[in-house]
C-alpha positions as CSV (number, residue, x, y, z in Angstrom):
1,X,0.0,0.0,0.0
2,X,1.4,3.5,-1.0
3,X,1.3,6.5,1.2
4,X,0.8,9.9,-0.6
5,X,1.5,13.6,0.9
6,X,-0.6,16.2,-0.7
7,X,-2.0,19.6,0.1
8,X,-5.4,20.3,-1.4
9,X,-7.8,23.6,-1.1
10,X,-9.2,23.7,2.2
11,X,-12.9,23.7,0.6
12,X,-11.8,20.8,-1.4
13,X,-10.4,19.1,1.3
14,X,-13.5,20.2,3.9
15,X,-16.0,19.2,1.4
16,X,-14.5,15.4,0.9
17,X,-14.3,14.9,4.4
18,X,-18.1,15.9,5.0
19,X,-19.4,13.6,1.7
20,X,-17.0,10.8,2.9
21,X,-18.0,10.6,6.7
22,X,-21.7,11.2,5.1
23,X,-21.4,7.9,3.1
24,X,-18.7,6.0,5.5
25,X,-19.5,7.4,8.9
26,X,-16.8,7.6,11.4
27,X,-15.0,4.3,10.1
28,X,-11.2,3.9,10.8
29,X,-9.5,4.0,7.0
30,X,-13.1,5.8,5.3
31,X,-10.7,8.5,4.0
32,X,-8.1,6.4,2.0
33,X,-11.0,4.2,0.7
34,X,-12.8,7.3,-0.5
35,X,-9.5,8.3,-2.1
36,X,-8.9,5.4,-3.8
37,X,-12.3,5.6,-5.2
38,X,-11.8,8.8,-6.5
39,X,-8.2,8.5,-8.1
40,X,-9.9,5.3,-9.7
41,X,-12.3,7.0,-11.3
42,X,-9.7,9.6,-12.0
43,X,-7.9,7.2,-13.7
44,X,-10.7,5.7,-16.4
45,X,-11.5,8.7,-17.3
46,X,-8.2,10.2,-18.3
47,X,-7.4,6.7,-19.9
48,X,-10.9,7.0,-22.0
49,X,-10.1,10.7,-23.4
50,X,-6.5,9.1,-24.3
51,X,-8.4,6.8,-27.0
């Protein structure tokens, strides 16, 4: 498992943690899996506008 330091805007970053406890709750880890959801999705699309 990789560990990644970022900084992101603080609306950003207060926004994702209010939709992720909203669909996790208070769940050790909900963060990272939200994140991994996200740079997923990230992914596929970037991949699909290379074709």
């Amino acid at each position: 498992m990789g560990v990644i330091t970022i900084s992101v805007d603080d609306e950003v970053e207060k926004k994702f943690r209010e939709l992720v406890e909203k669909k996790y709750g208070k769940i050790r880890g909900a963060l990272g899996v939200a994140v991994t959801e996200a740079m997923k999705l990230w992914i596929k699309k970037v991949e699909s506008e290379e074709k």
